[in-house]
Phi, psi and omega in degrees: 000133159225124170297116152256148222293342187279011166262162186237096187262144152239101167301001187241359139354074195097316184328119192311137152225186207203170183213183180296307174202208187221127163290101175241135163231133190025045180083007172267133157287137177219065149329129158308348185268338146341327193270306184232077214231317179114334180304134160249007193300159175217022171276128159310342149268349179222005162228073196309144182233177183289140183189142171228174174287153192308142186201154204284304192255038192304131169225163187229167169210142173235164167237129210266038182030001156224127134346090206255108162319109190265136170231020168183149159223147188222133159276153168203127180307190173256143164285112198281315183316156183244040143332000000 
């Protein structure tokens, strides 16, 4: 498989990932697959996201299933607001 690296592709896009651990509030799961899901909402109650329990180390990884030149990656925090 090849990418080419000038297109602005998200190859992680769906892709199994995995986090440290799993956040649940009032019985909703905050799966790691939240994260690269496509969903862009960032409320925590009406768009689920990636969330792990509080941890000294936390991590999240996803696997692009081939060995890719990456030249960004981009996050976006979750919204704490009730917006």
């Amino acid at each position: 498989m090849s990418v080419d690296a000038r297109l602005d592709v998200n190859v992680a896009l769906n892709r199994p990932s995995y986090q440290v651990s799993t956040f649940i509030l009032g019985g909703i799961y905050y799966y790691p697959n939240y994260a690269n899901d496509g969903n862009h909402g960032t409320y925590l109650q009406t768009a689920p996201c990636a969330h792990t329990l509080v941890s000294t180390n936390p991590w999240w990884a996803v696997d692009l299933g081939v060995a890719l030149y990456v030249a960004g990656v981009k996050f976006t925090n979750r919204d704490s607001s009730s917006t």
